[in-house]
Kinemage of the C-alpha trace (Angstrom):
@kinemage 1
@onewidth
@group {chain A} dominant
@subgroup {mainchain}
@vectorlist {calphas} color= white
{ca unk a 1} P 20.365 -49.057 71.567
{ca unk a 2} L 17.244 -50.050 69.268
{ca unk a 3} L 16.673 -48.232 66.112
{ca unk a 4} L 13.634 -46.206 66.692
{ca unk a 5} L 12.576 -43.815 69.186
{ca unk a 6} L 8.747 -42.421 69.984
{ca unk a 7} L 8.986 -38.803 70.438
{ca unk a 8} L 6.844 -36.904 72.653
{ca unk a 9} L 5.813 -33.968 74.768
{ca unk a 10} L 4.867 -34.194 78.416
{ca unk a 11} L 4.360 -30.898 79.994
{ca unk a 12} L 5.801 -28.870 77.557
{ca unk a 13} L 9.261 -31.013 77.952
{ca unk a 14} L 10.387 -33.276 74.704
{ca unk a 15} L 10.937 -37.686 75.671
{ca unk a 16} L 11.843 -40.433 74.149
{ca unk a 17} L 11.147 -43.971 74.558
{ca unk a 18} L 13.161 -46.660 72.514
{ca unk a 19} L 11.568 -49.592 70.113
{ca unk a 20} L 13.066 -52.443 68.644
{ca unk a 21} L 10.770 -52.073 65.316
{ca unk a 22} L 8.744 -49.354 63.538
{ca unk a 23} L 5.741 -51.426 64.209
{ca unk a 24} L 6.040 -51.582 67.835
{ca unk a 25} L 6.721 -47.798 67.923
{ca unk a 26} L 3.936 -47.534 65.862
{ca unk a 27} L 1.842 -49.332 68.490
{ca unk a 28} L 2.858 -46.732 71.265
{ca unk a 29} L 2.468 -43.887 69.045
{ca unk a 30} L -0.877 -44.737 68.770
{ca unk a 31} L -1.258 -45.416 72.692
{ca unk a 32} L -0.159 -42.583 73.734
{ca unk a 33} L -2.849 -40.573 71.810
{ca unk a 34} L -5.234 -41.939 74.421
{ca unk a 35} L -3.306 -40.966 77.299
{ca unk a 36} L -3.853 -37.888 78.929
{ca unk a 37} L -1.106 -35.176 79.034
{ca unk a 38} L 1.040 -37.309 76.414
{ca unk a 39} L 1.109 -35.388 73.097
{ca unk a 40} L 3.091 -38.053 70.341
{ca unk a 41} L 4.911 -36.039 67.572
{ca unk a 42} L 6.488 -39.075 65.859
{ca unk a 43} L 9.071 -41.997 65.096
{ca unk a 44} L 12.646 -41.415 64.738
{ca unk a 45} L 14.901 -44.207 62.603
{ca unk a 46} L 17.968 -43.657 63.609
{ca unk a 47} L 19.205 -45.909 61.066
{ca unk a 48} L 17.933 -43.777 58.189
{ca unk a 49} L 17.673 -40.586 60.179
{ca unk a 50} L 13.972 -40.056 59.144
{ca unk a 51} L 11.334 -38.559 60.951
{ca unk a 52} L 7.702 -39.990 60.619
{ca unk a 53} L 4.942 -37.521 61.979
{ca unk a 54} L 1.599 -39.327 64.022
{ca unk a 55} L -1.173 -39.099 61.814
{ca unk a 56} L -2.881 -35.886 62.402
{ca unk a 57} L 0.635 -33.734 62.393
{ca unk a 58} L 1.991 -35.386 59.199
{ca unk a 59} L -1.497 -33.710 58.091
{ca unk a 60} L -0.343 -30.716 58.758
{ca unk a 61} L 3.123 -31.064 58.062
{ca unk a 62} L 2.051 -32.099 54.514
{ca unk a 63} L 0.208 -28.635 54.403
{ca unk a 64} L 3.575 -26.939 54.952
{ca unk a 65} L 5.404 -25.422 52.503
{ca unk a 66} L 8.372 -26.631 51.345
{ca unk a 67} L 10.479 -24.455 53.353
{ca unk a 68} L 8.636 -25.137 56.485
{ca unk a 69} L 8.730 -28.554 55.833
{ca unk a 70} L 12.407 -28.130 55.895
{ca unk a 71} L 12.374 -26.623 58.914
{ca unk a 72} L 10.277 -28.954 60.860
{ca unk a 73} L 11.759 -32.264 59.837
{ca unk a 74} L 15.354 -31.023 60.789
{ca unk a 75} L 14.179 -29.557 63.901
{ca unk a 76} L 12.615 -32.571 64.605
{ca unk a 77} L 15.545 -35.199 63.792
{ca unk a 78} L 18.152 -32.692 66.028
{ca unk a 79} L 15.795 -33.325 69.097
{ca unk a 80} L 15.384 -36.914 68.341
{ca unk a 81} L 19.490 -37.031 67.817
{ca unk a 82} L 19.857 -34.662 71.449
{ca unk a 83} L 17.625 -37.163 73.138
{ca unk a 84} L 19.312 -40.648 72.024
{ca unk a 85} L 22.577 -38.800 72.972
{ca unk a 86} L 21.785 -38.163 76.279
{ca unk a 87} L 20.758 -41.859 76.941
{ca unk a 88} L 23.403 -42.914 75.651
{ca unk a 89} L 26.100 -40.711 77.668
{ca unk a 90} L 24.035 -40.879 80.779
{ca unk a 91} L 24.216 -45.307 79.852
{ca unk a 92} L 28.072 -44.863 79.587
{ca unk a 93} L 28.819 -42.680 82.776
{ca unk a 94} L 26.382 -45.260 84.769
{ca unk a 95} L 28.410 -48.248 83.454
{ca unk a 96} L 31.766 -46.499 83.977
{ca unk a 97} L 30.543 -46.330 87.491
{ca unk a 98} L 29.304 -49.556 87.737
{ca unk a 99} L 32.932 -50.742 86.570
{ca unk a 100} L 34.508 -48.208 89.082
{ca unk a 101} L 32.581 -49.811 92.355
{ca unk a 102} L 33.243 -53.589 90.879
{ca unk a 103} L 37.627 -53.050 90.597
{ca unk a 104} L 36.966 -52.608 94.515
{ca unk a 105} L 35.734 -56.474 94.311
């Protein structure tokens, strides 16, 4: 699985989409702002388990107080975690499968 994932919301519901380097999720971070009904919230390293907010929410992230800040960065990182868990157990179920239908061979 690559180290970084895009998070976003699309109607109302939180994504992911996986990037082999911060610069290419960068790249679609800043992409998606254009697109309509895509709202970015930020890059997840799973390597380092940091969260990096798009531009105008590390803005008001930086606002924050400390406590809030807190709040927000954890809640983030969970989500990010959930999200690369579920492709990942939903990749492992589809290969089991795959290995299931191919014994039959």
């Amino acid at each position: 699985m690559n180290r970084f994932s895009v998070i976003y919301l699309l109607k109302k519901q939180y994504y992911h989409i996986d990037c082999a380097t911060h610069t290419e999720a960068d790249a679609l971070l800043e992409q998606m702002l254009t697109q309509d009904g895509y709202r970015p919230i930020g890059v997840y390293d799973a390597k380092t388990e940091l969260f990096y907010w798009e531009p105008t929410r590390q803005h008001q992230y930086d606002k924050a107080s400390i406590e809030k800040q807190g709040k927000q960065g954890t809640q983030m990182i969970r989500i990010a975690q959930t999200l690369r868990q579920r492709d990942e157990a939903q990749e492992q179920h589809a290969n089991s499968i795959s290995q299931l239908l191919h014994v039959d061979d």
